[in-house]
PATITOR-845694 format. One record per residue (C-alpha): y negated, z, x. Coordinates in steps of 0.25 Angstrom, whole numbers, padded with zeros to 4 digits, always signed. Layout:
REM residues N
YZX ...
This chain:
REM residues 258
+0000+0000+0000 -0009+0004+0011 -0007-0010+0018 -0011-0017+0004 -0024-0011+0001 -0030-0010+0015 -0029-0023+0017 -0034-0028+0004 -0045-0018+0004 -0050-0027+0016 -0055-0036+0004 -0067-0035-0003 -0063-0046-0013 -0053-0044-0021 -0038-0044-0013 -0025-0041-0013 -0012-0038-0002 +0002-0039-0005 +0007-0031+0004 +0023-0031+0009 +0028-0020+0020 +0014-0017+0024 +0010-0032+0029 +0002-0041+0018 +0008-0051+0014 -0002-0057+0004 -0018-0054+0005 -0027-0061-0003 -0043-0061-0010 -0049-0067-0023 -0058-0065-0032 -0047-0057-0040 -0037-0049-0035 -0028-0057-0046 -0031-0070-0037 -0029-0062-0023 -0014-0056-0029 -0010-0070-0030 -0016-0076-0017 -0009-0064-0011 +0004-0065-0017 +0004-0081-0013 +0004-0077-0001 +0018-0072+0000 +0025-0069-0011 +0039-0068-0006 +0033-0057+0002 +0024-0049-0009 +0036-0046-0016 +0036-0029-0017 +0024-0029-0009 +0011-0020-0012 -0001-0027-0018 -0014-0021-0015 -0028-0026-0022 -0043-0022-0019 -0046-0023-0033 -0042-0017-0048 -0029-0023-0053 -0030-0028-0066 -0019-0032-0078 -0018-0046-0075 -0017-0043-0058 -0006-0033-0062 +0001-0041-0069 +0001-0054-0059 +0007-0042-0049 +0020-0036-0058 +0024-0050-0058 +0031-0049-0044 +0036-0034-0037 +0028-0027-0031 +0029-0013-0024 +0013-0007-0024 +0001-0011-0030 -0013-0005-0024 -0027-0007-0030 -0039+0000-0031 -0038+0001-0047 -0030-0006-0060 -0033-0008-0072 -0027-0001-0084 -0018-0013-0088 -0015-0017-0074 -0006-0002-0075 +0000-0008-0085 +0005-0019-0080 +0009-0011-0068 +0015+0000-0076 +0024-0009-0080 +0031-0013-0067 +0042-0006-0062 +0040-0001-0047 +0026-0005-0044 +0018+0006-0039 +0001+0005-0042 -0006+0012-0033 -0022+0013-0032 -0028+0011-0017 -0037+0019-0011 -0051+0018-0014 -0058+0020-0001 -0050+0013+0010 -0055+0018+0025 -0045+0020+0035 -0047+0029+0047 -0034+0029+0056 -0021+0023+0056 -0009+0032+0060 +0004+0027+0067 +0015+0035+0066 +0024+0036+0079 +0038+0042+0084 +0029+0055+0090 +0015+0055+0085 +0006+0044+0078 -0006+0034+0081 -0020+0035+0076 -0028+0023+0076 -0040+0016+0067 -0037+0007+0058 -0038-0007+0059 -0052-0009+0052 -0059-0018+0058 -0058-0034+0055 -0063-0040+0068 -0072-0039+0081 -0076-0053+0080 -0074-0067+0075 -0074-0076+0086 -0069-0091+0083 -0063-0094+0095 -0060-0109+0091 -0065-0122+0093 -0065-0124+0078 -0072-0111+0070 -0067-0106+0056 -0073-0112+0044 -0080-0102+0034 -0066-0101+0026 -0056-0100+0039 -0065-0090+0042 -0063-0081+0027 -0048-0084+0028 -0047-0078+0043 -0055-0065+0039 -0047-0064+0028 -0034-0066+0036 -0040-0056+0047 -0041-0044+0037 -0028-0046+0032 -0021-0048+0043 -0027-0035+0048 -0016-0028+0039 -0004-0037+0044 +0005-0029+0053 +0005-0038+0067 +0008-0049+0072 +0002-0055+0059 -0004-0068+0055 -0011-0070+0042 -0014-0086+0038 -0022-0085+0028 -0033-0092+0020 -0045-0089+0011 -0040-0075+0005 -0028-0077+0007 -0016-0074+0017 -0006-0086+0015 +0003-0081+0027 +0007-0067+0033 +0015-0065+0045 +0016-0050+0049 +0024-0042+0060 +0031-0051+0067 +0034-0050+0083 +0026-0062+0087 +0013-0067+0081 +0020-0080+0082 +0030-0076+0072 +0020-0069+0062 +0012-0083+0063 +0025-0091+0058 +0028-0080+0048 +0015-0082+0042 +0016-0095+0043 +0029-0095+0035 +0023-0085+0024 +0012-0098+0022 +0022-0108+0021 +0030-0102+0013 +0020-0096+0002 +0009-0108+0002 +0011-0123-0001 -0002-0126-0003 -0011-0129+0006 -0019-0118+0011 -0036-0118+0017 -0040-0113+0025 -0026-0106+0034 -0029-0096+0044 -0023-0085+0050 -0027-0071+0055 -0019-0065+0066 -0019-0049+0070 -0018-0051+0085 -0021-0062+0094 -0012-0074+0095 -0004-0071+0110 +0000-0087+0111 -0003-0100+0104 +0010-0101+0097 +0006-0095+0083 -0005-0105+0082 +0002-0115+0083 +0011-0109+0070 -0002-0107+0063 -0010-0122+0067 +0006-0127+0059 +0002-0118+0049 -0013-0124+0045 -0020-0114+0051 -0034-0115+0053 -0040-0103+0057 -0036-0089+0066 -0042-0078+0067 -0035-0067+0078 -0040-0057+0086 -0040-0065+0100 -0037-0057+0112 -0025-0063+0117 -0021-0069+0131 -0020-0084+0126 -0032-0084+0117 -0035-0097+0123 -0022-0102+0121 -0023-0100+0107 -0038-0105+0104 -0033-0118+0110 -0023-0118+0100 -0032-0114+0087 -0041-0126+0096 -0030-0138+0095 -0026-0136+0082 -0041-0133+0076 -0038-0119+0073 -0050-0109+0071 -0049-0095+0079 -0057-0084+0077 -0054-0070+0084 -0057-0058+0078 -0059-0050+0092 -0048-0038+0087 -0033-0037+0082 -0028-0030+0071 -0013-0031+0074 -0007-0020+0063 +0007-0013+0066 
């Protein structure tokens, strides 16, 4: 639940997260969080299945009833309506939960074998934008890769987000090699989206270490990075986002979640 509504409380428009063991697998904002629930769920609905479905705004009747169409474990939103409780009463198993109204977070605790970690949370989005490309982002690529950045800030590392205009389309999560999670979110696209999608871009936590996953993601129809930077073959990677017309921006700080 926690992983749901503190990253859809990144949003001030209206949003929502499916959520599926702790990584999002669907995020998404419209002008109604009837709209973002479906943009979300496109995202990978094979996934979403007895996930946690968080939303910045009240739930109404017709939003609770679009959701007890499929299984889901949690709900969490800052309010519902009277008849929204209805519908929901009705589902067996589904737990409604209100989030918390005033979200600020002060440490993160890691527990360990003998003692735990305390650290400040992750709470910043970036220490610059920097395009690093021949070619800049346009004004769209550059909302979509925002939008990617602060999502992919709750994705537990190596992670790649491809998404577009307020809407992740792709998630790859966890995996051992950034290579990997970039072929996994890769998949998750192709898999879930048959139309044609404008503009494609993809957020990455950490730096890209070698030029291998942007060669995945130019396949993919990639248009636009955005990464921290940092890594040792930097150059080798802004020759790659060069020869195939790719915008890269860095963001000058990771966020890299375990």
């Amino acid at each position: 639940m926690e992983a749901s509504y503190l990253l859809v409380n990144q949003f001030s428009i209206p949003a929502c997260v499916i959520v599926k063991h702790n990584n999002p697998c669907g995020v998404a904002t419209a002008e109604d969080i009837y709209t973002a629930y479906e943009k979300a769920l496109e995202t990978d609905p094979l996934s979403a299945f007895g996930g946690i479905v968080g939303f910045n705004r009240k739930v109404d009747k017709k939003v609770a009833e679009k959701i007890v169409e499929r299984f889901y474990e949690v709900i969490i939103a800052p309010d519902y309506d009277k008849e929204a409780l209805t519908v929901f009463n009705k589902k067996e198993n589904l737990r409604v939960v209100k989030s918390p109204s005033d979200i600020k977070l002060k440490y993160d605790f890691k527990t360990l074998n003998d003692g735990f970690l305390v650290q400040t949370p992750d709470d910043k989005e970036f220490e610059k934008l920097e395009v690093v490309t021949e070619r800049a982002p346009d004004e769209k690529e550059m909302a979509a890769l925002k939008f990617g950045w602060t999502v992919c800030k709750f994705v537990k590392s190596n992670a790649i987000v491809i998404a577009t205009e307020g809407q992740t389309v792709g998630i790859g999560a966890g995996q051992m090699s950034r290579y990997d999670s970039a072929r996994v979110a890769v998949m998750k696209m192709r898999d879930n989206f048959k139309k044609e999608i404008k503009p494609i871009i993809v957020a990455s936590d950490a730096f890209f270490p070698f030029p291998d996953s942007i060669n995945v993601l130019k396949e993919a129809g990639v248009r636009a990075i955005i990464q921290p930077g940092g890594a040792l073959k930097d150059k080798e990677v802004i020759q790659a986002c060069n020869e195939y017309g790719i915008a890269m921006v860095f963001t000058g700080m990771r966020h890299f979640k375990h």
